[in-house]
mmCIF file of the protein (N, C-alpha, C, O) and its ligand, coordinates in Angstrom:
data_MODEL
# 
_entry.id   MODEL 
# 
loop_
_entity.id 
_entity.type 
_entity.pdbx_number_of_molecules 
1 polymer     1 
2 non-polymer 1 
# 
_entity_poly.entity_id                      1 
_entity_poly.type                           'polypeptide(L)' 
_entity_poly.nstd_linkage                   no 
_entity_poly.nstd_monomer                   no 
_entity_poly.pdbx_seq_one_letter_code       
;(UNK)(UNK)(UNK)(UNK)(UNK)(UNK)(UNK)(UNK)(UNK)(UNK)(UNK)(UNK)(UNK)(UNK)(UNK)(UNK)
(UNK)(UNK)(UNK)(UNK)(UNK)(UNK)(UNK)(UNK)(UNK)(UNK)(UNK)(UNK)(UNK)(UNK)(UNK)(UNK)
(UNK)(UNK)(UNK)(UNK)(UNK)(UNK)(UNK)(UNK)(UNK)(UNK)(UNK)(UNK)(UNK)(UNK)(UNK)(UNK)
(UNK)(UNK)(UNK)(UNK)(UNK)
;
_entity_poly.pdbx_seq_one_letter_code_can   XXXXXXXXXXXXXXXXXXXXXXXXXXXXXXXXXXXXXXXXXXXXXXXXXXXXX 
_entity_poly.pdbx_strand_id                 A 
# 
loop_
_entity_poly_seq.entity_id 
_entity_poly_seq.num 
_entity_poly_seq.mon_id 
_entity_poly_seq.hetero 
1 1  UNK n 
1 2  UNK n 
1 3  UNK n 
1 4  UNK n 
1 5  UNK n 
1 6  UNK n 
1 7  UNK n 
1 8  UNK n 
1 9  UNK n 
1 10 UNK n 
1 11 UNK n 
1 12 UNK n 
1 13 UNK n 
1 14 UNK n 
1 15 UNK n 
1 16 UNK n 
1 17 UNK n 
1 18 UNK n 
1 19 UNK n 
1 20 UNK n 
1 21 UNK n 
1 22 UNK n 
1 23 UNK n 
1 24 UNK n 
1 25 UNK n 
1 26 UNK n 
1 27 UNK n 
1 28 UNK n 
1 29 UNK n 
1 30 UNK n 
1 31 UNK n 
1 32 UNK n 
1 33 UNK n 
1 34 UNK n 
1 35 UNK n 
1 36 UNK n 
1 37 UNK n 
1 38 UNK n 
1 39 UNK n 
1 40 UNK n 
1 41 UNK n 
1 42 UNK n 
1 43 UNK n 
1 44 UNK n 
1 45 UNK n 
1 46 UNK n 
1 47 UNK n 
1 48 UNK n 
1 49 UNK n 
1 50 UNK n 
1 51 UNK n 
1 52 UNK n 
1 53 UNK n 
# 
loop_
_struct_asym.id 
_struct_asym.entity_id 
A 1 
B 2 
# 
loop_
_chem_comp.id 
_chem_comp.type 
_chem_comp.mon_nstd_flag 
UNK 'L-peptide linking' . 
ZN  non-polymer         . 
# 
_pdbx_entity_nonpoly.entity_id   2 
_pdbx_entity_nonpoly.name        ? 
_pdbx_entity_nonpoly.comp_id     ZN 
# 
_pdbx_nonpoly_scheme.asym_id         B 
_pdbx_nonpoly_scheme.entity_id       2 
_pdbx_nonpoly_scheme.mon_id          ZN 
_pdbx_nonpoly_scheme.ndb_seq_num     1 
_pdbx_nonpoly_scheme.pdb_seq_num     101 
_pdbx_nonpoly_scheme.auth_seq_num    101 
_pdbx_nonpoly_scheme.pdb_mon_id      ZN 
_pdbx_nonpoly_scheme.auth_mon_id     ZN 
_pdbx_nonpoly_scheme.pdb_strand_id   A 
_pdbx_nonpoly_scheme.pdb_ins_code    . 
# 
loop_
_atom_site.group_PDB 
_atom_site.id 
_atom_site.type_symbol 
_atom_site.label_atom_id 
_atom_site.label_alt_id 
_atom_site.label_comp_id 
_atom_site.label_asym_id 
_atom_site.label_entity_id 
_atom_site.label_seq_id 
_atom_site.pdbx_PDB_ins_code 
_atom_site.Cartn_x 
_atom_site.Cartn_y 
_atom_site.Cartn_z 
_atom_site.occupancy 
_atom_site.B_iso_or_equiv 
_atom_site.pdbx_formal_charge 
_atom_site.auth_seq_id 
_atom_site.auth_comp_id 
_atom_site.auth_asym_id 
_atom_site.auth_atom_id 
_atom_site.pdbx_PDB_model_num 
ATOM   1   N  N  . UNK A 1 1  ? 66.156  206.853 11.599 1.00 0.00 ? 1   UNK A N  1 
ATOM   2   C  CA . UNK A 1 1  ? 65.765  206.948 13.013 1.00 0.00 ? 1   UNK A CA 1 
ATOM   3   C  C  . UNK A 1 1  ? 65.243  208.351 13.316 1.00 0.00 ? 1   UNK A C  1 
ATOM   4   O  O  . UNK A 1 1  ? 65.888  209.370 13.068 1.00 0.00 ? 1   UNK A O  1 
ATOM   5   N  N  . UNK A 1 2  ? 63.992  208.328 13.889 1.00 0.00 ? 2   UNK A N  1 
ATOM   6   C  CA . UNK A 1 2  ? 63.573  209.421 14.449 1.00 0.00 ? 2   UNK A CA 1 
ATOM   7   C  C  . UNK A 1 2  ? 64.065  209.928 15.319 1.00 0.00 ? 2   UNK A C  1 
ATOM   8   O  O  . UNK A 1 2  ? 64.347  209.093 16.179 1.00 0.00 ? 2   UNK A O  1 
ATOM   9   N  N  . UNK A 1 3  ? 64.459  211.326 15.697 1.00 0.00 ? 3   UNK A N  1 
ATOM   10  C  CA . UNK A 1 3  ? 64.829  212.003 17.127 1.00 0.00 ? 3   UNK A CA 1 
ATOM   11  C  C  . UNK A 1 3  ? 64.117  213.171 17.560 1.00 0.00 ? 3   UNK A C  1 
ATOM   12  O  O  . UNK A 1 3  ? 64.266  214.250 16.987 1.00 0.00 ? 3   UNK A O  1 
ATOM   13  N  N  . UNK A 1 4  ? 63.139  212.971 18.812 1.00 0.00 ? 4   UNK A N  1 
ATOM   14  C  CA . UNK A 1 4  ? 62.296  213.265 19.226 1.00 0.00 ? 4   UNK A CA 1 
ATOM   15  C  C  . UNK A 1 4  ? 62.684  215.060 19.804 1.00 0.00 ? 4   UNK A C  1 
ATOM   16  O  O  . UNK A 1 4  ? 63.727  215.150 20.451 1.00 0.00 ? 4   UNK A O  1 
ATOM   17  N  N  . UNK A 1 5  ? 62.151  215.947 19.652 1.00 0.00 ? 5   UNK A N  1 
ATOM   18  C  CA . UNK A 1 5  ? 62.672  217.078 19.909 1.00 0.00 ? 5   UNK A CA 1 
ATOM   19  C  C  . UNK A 1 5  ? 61.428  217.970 20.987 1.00 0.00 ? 5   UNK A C  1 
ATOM   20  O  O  . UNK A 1 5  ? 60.266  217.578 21.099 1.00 0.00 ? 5   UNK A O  1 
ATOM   21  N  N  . UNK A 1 6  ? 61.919  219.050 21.609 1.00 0.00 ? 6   UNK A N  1 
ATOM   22  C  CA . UNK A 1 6  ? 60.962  219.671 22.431 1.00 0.00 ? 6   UNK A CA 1 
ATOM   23  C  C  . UNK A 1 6  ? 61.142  221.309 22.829 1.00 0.00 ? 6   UNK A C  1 
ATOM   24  O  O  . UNK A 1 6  ? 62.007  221.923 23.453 1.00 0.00 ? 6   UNK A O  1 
ATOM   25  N  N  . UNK A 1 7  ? 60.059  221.651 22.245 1.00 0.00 ? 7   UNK A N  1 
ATOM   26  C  CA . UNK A 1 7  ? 60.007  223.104 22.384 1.00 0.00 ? 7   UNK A CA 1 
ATOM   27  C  C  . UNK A 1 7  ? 59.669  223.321 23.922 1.00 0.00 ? 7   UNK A C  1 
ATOM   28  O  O  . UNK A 1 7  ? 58.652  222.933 24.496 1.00 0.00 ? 7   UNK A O  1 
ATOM   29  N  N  . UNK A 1 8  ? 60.808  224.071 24.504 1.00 0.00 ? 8   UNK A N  1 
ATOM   30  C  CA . UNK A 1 8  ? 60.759  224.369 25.781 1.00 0.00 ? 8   UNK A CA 1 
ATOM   31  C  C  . UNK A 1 8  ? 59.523  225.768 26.172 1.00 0.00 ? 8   UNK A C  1 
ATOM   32  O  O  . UNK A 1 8  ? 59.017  226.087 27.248 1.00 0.00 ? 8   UNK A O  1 
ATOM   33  N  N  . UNK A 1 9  ? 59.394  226.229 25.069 1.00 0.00 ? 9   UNK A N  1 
ATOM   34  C  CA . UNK A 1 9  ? 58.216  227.588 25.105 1.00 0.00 ? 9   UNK A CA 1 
ATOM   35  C  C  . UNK A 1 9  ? 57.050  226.907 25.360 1.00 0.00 ? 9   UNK A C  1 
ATOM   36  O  O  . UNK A 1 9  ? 56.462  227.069 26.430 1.00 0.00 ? 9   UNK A O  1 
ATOM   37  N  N  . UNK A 1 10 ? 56.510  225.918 24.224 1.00 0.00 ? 10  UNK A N  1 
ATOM   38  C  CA . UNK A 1 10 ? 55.181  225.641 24.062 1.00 0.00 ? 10  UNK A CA 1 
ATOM   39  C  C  . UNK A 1 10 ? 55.074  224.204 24.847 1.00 0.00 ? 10  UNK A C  1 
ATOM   40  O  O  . UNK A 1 10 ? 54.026  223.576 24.997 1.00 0.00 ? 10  UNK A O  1 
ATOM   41  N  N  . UNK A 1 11 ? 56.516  223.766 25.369 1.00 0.00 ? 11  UNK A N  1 
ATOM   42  C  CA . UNK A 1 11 ? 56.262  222.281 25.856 1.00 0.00 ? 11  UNK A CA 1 
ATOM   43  C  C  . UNK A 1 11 ? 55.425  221.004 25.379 1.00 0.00 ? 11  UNK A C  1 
ATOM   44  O  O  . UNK A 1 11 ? 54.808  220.049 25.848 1.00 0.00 ? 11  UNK A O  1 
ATOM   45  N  N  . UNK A 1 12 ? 55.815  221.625 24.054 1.00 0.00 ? 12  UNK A N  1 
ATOM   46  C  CA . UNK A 1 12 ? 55.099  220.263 22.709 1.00 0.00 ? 12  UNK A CA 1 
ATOM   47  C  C  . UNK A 1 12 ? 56.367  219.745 22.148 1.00 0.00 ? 12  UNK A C  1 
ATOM   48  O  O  . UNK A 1 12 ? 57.368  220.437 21.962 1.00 0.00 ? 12  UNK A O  1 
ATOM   49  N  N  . UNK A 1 13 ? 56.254  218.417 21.878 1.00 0.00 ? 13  UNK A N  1 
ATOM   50  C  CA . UNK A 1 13 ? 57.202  217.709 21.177 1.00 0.00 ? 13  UNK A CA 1 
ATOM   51  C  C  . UNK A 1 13 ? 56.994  217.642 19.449 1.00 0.00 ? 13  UNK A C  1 
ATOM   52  O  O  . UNK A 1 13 ? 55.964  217.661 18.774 1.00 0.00 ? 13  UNK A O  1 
ATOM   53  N  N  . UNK A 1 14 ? 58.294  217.562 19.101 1.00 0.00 ? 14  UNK A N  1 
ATOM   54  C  CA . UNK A 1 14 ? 58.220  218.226 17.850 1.00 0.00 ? 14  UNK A CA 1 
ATOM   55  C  C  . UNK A 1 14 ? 59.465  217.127 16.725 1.00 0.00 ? 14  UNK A C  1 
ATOM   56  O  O  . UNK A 1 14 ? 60.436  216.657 17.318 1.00 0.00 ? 14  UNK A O  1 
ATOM   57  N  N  . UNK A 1 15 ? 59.368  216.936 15.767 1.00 0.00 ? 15  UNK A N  1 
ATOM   58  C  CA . UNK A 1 15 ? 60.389  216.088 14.796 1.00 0.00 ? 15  UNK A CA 1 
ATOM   59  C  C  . UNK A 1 15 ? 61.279  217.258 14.278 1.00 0.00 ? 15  UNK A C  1 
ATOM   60  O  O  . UNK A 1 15 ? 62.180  217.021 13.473 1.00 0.00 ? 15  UNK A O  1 
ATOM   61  N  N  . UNK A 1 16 ? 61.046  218.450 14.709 1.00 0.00 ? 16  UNK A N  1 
ATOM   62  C  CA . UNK A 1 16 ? 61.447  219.937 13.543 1.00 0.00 ? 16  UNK A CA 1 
ATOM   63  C  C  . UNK A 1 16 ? 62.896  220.222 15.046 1.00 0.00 ? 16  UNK A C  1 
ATOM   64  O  O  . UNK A 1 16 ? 63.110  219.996 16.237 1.00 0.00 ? 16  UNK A O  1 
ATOM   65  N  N  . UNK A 1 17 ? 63.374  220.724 14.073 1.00 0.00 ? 17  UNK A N  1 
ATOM   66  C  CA . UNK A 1 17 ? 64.301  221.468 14.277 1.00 0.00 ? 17  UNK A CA 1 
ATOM   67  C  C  . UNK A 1 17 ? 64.163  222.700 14.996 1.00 0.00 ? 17  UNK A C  1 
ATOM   68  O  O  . UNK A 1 17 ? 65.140  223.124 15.613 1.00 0.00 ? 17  UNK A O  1 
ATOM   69  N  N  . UNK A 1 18 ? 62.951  223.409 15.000 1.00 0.00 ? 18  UNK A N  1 
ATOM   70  C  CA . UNK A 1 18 ? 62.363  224.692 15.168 1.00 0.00 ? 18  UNK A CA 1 
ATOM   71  C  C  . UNK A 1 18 ? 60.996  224.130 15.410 1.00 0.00 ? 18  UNK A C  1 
ATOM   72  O  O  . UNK A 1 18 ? 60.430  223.232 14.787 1.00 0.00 ? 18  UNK A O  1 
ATOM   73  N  N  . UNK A 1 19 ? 60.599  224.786 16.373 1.00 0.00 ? 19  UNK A N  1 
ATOM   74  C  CA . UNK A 1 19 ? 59.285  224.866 17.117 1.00 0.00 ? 19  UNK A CA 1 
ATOM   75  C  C  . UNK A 1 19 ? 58.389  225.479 15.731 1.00 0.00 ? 19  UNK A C  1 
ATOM   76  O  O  . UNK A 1 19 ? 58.579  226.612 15.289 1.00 0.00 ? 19  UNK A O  1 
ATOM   77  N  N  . UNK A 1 20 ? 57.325  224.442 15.112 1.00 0.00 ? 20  UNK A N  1 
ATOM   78  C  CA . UNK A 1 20 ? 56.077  224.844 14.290 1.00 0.00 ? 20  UNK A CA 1 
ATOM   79  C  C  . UNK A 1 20 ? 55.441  226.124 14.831 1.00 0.00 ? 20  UNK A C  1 
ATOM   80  O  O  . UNK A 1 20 ? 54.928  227.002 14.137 1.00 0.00 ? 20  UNK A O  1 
ATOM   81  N  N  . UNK A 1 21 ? 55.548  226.110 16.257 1.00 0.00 ? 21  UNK A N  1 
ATOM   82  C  CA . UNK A 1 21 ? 54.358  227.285 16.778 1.00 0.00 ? 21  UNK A CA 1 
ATOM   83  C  C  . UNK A 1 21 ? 55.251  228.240 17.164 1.00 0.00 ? 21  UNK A C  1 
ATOM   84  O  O  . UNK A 1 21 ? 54.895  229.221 16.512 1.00 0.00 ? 21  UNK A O  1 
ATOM   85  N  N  . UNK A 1 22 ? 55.951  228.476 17.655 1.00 0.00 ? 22  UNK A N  1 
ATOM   86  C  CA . UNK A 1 22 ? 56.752  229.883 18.004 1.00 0.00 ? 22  UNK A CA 1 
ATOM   87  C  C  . UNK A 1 22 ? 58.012  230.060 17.411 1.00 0.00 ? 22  UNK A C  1 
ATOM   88  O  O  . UNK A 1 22 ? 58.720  231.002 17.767 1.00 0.00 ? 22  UNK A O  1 
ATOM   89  N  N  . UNK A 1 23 ? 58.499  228.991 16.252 1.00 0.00 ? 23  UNK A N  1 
ATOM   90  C  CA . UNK A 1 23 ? 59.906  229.166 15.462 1.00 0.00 ? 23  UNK A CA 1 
ATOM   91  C  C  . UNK A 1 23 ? 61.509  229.127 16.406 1.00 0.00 ? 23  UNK A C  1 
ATOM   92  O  O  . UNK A 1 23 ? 62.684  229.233 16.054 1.00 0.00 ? 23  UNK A O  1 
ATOM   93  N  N  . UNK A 1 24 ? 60.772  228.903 17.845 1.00 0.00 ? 24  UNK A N  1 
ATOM   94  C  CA . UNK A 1 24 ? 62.022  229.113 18.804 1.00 0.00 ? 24  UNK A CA 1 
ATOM   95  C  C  . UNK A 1 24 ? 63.012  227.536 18.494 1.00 0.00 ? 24  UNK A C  1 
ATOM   96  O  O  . UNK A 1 24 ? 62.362  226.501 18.644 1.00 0.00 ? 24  UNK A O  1 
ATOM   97  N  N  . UNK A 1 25 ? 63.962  227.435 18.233 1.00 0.00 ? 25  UNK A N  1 
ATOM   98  C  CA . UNK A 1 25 ? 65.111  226.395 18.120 1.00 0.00 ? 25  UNK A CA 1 
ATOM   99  C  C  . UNK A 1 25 ? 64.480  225.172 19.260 1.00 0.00 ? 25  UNK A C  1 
ATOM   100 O  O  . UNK A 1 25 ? 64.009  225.627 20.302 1.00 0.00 ? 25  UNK A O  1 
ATOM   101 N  N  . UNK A 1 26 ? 64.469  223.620 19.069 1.00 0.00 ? 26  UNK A N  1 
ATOM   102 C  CA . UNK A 1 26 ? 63.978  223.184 19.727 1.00 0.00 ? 26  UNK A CA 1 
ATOM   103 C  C  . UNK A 1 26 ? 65.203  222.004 20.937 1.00 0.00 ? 26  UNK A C  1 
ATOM   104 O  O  . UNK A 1 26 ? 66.379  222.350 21.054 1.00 0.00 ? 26  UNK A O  1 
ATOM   105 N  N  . UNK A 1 27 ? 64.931  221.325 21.334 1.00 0.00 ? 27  UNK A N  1 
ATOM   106 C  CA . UNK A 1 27 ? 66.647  221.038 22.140 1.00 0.00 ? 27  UNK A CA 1 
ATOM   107 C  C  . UNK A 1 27 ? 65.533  219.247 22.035 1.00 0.00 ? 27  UNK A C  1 
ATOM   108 O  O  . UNK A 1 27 ? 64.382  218.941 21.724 1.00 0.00 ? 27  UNK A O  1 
ATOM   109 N  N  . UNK A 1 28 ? 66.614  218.631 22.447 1.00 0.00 ? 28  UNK A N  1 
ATOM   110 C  CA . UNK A 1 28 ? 66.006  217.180 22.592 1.00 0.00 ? 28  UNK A CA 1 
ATOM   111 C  C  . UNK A 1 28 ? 66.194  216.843 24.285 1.00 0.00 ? 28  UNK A C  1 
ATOM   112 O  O  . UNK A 1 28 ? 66.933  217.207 25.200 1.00 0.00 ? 28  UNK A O  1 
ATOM   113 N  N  . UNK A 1 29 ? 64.943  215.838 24.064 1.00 0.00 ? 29  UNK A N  1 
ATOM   114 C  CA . UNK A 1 29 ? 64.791  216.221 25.536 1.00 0.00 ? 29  UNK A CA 1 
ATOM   115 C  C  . UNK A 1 29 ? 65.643  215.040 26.796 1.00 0.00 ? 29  UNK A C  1 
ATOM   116 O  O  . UNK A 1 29 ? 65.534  214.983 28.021 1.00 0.00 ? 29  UNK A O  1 
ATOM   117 N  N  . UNK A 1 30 ? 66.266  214.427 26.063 1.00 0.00 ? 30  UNK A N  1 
ATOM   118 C  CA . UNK A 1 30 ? 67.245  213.703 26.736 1.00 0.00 ? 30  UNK A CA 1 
ATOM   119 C  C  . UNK A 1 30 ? 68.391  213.453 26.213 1.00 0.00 ? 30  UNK A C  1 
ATOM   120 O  O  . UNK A 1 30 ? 68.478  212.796 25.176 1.00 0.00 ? 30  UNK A O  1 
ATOM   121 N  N  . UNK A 1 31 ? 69.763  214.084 27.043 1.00 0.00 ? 31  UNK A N  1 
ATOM   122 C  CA . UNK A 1 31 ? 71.096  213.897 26.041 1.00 0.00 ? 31  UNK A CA 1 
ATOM   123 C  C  . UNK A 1 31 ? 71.362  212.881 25.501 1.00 0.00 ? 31  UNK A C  1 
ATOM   124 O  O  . UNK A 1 31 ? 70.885  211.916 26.097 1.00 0.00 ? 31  UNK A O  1 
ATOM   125 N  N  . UNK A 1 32 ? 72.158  212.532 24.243 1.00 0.00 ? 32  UNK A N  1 
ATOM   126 C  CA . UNK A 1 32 ? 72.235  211.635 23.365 1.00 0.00 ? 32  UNK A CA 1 
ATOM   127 C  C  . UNK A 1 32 ? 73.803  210.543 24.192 1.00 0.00 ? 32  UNK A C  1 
ATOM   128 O  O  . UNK A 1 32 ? 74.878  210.839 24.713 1.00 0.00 ? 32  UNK A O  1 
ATOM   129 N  N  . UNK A 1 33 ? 73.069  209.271 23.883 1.00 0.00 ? 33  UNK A N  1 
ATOM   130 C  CA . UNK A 1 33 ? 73.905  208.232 24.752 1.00 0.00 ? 33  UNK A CA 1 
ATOM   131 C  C  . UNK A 1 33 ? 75.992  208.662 24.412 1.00 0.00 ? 33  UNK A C  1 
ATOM   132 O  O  . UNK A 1 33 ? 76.854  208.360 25.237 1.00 0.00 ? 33  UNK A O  1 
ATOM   133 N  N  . UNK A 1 34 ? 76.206  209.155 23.474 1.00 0.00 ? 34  UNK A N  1 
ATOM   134 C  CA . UNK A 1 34 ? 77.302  209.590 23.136 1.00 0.00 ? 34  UNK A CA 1 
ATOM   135 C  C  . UNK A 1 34 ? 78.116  210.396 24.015 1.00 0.00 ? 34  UNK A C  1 
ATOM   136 O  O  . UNK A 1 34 ? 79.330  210.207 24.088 1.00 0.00 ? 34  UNK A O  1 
ATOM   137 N  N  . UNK A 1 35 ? 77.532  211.269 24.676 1.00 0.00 ? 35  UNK A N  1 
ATOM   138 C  CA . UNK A 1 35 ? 78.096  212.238 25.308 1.00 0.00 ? 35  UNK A CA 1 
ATOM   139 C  C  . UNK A 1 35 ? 78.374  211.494 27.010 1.00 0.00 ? 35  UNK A C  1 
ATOM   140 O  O  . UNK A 1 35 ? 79.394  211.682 27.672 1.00 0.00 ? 35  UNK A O  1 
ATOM   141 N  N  . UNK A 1 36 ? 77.308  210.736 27.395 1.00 0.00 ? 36  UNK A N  1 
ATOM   142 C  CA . UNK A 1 36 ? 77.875  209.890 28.922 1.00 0.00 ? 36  UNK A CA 1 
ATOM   143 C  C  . UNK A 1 36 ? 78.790  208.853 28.883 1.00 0.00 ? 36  UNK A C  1 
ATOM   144 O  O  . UNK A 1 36 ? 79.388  208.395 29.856 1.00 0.00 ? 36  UNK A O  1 
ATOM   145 N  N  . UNK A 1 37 ? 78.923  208.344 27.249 1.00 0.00 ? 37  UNK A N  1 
ATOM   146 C  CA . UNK A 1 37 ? 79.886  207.756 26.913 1.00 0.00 ? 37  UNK A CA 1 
ATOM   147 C  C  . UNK A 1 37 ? 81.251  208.777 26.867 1.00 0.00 ? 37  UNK A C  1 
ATOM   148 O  O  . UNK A 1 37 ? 81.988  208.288 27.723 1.00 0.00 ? 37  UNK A O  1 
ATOM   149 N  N  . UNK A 1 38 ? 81.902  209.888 26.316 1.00 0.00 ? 38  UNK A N  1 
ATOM   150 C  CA . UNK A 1 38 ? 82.432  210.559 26.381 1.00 0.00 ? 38  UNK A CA 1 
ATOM   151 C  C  . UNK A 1 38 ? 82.653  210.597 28.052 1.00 0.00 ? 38  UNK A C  1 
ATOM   152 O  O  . UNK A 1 38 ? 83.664  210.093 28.541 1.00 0.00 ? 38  UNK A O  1 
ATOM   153 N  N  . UNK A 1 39 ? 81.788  211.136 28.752 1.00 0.00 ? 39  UNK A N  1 
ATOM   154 C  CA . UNK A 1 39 ? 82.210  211.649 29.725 1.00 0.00 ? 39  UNK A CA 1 
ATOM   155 C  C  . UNK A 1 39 ? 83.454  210.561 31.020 1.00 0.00 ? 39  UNK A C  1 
ATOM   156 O  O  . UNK A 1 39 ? 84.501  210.790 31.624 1.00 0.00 ? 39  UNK A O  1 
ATOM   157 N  N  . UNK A 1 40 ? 82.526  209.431 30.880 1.00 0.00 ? 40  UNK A N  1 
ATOM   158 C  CA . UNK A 1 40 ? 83.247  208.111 31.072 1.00 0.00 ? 40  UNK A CA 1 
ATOM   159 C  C  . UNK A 1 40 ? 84.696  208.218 30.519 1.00 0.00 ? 40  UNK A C  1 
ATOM   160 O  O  . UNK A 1 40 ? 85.600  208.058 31.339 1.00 0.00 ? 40  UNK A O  1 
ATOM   161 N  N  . UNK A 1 41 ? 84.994  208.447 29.345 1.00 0.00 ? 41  UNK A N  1 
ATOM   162 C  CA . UNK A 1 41 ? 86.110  208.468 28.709 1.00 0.00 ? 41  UNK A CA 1 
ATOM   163 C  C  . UNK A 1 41 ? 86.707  209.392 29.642 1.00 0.00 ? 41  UNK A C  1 
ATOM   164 O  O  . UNK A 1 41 ? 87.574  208.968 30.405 1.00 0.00 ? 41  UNK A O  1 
ATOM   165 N  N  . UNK A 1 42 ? 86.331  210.676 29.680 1.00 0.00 ? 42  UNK A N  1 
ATOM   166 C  CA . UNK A 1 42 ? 87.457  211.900 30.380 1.00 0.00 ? 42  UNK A CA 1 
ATOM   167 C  C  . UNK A 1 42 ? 87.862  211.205 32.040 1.00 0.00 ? 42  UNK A C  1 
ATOM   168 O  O  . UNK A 1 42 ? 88.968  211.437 32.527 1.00 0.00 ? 42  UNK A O  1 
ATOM   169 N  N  . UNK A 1 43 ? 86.636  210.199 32.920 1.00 0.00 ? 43  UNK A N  1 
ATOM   170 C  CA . UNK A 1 43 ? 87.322  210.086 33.868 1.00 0.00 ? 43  UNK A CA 1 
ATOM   171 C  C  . UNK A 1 43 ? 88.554  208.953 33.762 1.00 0.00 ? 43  UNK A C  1 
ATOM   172 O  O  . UNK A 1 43 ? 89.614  208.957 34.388 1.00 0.00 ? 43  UNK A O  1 
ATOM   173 N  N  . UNK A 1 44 ? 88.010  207.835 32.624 1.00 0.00 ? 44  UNK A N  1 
ATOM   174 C  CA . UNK A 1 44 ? 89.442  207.074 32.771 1.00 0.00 ? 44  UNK A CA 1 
ATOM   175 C  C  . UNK A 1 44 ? 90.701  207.955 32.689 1.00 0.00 ? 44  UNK A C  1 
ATOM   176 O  O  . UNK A 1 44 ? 91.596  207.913 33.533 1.00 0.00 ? 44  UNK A O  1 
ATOM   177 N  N  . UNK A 1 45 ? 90.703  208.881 31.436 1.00 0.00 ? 45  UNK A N  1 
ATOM   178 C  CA . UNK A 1 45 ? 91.938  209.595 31.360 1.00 0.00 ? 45  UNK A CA 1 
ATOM   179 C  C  . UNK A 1 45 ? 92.526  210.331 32.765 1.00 0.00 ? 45  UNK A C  1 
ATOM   180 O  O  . UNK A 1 45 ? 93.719  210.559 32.963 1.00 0.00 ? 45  UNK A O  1 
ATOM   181 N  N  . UNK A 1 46 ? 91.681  210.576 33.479 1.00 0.00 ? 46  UNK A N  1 
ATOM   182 C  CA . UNK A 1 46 ? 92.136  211.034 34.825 1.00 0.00 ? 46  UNK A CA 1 
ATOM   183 C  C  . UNK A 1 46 ? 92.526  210.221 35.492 1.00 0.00 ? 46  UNK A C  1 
ATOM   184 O  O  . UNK A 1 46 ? 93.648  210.283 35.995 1.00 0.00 ? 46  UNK A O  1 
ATOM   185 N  N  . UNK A 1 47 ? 91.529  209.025 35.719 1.00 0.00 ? 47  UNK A N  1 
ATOM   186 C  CA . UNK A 1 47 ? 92.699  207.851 36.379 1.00 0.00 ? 47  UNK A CA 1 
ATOM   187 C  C  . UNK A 1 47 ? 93.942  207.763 35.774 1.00 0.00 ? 47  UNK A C  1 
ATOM   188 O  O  . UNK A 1 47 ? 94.954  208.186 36.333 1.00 0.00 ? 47  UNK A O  1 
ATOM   189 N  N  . UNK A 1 48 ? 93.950  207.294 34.776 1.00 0.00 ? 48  UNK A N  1 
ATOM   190 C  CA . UNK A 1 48 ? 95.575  207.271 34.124 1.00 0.00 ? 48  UNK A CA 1 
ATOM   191 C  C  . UNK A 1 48 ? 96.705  208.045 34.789 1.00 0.00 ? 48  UNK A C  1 
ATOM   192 O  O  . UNK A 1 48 ? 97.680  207.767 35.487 1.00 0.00 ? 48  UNK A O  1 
ATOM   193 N  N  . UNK A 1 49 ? 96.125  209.188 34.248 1.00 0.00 ? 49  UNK A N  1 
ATOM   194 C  CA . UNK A 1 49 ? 97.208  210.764 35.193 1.00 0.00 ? 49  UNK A CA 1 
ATOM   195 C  C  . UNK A 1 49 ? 97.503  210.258 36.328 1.00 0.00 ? 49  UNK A C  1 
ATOM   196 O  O  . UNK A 1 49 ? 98.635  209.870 36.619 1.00 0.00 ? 49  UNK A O  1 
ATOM   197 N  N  . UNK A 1 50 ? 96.307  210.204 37.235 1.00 0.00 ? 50  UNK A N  1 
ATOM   198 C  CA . UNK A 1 50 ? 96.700  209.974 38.689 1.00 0.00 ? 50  UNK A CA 1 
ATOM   199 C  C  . UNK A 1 50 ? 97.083  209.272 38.904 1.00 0.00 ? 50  UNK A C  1 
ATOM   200 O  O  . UNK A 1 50 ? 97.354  209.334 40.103 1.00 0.00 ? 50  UNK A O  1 
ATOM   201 N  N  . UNK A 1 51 ? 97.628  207.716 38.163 1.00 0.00 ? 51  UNK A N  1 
ATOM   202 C  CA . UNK A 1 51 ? 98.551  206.514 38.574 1.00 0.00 ? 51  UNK A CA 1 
ATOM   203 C  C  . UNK A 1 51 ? 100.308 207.427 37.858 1.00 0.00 ? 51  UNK A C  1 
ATOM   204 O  O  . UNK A 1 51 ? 101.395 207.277 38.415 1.00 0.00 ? 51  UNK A O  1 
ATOM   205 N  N  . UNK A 1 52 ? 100.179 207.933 37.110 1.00 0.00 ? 52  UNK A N  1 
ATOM   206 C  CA . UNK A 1 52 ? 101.174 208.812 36.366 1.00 0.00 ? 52  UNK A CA 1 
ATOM   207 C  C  . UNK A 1 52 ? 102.113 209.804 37.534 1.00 0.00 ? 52  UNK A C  1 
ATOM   208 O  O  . UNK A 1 52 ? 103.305 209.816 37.841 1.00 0.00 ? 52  UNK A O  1 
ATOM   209 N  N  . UNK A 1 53 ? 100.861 210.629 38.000 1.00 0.00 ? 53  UNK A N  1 
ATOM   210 C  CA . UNK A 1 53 ? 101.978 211.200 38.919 1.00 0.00 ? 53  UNK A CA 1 
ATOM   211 C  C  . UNK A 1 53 ? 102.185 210.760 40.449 1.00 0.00 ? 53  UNK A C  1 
ATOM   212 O  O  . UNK A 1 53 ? 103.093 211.256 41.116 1.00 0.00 ? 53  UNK A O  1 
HETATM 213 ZN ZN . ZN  B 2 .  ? 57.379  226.647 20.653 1.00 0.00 2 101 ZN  A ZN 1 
# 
C-alpha cells in the first residue's frame, strides 16, 4: 500500500520520506485512521472512570 506524503515547503506530494526538492522531512497529509480510533478508546476509558467514581 502506498502512503501518500507532503512536503509542506514545496506543497508537492511525494511517496519519499523526505522532500526530493528541499530534503525537508515530509508529514502525510491526513492522520492515519488508527489514531481517531485510539482517541475514541481514551474517551470510553473516561466514561468508565466517571461511572467509577
Ligand atoms: Zn520540499
Amino acid at each position: 500500500m502506498k502512503v501518500l506524503r507532503y512536503c509542506k515547503k514545496c506543497k508537492i506530494y511525494t511517496l519519499k520520506l523526505r522532500c526530493p526538492k528541499c530534503g525537508a522531512s515530509t508529514v502525510s497529509p491526513h492522520p492515519p485512521k488508527f489514531s481517531i480510533e485510539d482517541k475514541y478508546a481514551r474517551y470510553r476509558r473516561k466514561e468508565k472512570f466517571g461511572n467509577l467514581s
